[in-house]
N, C-alpha and C positions, 0 to 999 in steps of 0.2 A: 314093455309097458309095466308100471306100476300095478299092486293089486291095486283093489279100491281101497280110500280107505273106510274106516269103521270110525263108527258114530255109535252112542250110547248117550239117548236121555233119559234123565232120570225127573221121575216127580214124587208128591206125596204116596199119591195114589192111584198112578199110571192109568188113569181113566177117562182124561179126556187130553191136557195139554200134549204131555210125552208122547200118546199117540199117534196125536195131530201131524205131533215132528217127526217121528215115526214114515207115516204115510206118506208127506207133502215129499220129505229127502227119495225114500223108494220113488216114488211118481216123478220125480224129477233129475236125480242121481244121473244117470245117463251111463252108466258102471262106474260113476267115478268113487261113490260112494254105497257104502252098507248101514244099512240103521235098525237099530235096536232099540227098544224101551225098556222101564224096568222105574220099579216101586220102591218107596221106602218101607210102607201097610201097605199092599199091594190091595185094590179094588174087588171084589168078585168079579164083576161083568166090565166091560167098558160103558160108559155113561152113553144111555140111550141119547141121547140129542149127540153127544158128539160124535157117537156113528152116522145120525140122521144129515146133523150138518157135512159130515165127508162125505158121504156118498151122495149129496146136490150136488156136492162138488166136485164130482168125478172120480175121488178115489174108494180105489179097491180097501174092504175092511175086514174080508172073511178071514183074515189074517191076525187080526190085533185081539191084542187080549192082554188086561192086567196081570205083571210078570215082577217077583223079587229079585229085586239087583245082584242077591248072592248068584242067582241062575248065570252069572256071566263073568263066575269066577273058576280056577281050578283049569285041570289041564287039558280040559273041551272047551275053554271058553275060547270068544273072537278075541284076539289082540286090539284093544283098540286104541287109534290114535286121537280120537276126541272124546273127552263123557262131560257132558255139561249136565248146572241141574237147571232146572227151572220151575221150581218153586222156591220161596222164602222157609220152608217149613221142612223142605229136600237138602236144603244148602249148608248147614250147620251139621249135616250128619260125618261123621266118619267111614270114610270109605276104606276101602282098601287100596294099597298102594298098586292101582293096576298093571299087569303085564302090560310093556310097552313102554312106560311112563309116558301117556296118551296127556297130550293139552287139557287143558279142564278149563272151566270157565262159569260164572252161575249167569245163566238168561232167564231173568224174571217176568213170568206173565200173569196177569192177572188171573185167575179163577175162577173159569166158567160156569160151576158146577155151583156154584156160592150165588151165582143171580138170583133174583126175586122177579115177581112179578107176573104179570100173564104171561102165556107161552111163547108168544110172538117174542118177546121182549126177551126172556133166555133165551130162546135162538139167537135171538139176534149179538147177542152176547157170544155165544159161540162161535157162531160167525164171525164177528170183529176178532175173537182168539185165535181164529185159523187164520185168516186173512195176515194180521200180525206175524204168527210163524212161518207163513208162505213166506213175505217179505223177507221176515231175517234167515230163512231158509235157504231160498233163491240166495240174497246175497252170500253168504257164508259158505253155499257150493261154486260162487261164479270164483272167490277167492285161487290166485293162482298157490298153490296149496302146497306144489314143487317149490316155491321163491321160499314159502316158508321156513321150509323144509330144509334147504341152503344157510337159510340165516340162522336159524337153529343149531345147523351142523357148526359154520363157521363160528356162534356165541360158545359153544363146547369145545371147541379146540382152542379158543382165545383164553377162556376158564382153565382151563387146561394147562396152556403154557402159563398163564398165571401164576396160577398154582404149584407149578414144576421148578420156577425163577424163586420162589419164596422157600424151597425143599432147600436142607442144611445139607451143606457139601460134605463128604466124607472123604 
């Protein structure tokens, strides 16, 4: 069997969305996957309502906690094969060229932590923000992740011989 793979979100301020994604992937993974979060300004605490909303919703949170993206670099870090960001304000950043060279991709969620209003009303925000990641969550681990993985291999050798047909004969 395959390890699992590794998963890396990143947000502004890893305090409520990157969490979410965090928690929902662990809770649901099945080993197929590892997840990790990580900050651009990393948070002090995780945003009290977004633990409050995970833990209605059944996950486990004794765990999470706002984390700087450099923490998942160097030669302790996860290899990872995915890092997505998912903030608009995460996305523009300069990353480093990760061990792996992991898929990347920006999933933009709106920002929970930005609601107004009475309480009910940012929960409820939250809520609809976890609910969102669950979805693209769920979907994104149901992905047969092997087929990828093949087409990948096979676009690299095709680049490859490409590349090899255009080399100057000697």
């Amino acid at each position: 069997m395959h390890r699992p793979y590794s998963v890396l979100f990143i947000s502004r301020r890893n305090a409520a969305r990157s969490l979410m994604a965090e928690a929902v992937v662990k809770r649901h993974a099945h080993g197929r996957f590892c997840a990790f979060s990580a900050a651009v300004e990393p948070a002090e605490d995780p945003n009290p309502l977004a633990i409050e909303v995970l833990e209605r919703a059944g996950y486990l949170t004794q765990d999470l906690h706002p984390k700087h993206w450099r923490e998942f670099i160097g030669p302790r870090a996860p290899v990872f094969d995915f890092v997505f960001t998912m903030s608009a304000t995460a996305s523009p950043e300069a990353f480093p060229e990760w061990p792996g060279r992991p898929a990347s991709a920006h999933w933009r969620y709106a920002d929970p932590v930005k609601a107004t209003g009475e309480e009910w009303e940012r929960q409820r925000q939250f809520a609809c923000t976890l609910s969102s990641v669950e979805r693209h969550m769920r979907i994104f681990m149901q992905l047969s992740v092997a087929a990828l993985d093949r087409i990948a291999l096979h676009k690299s050798l095709d680049e490859l011989a490409a590349a090899r047909a255009h080399e100057p004969v000697h």
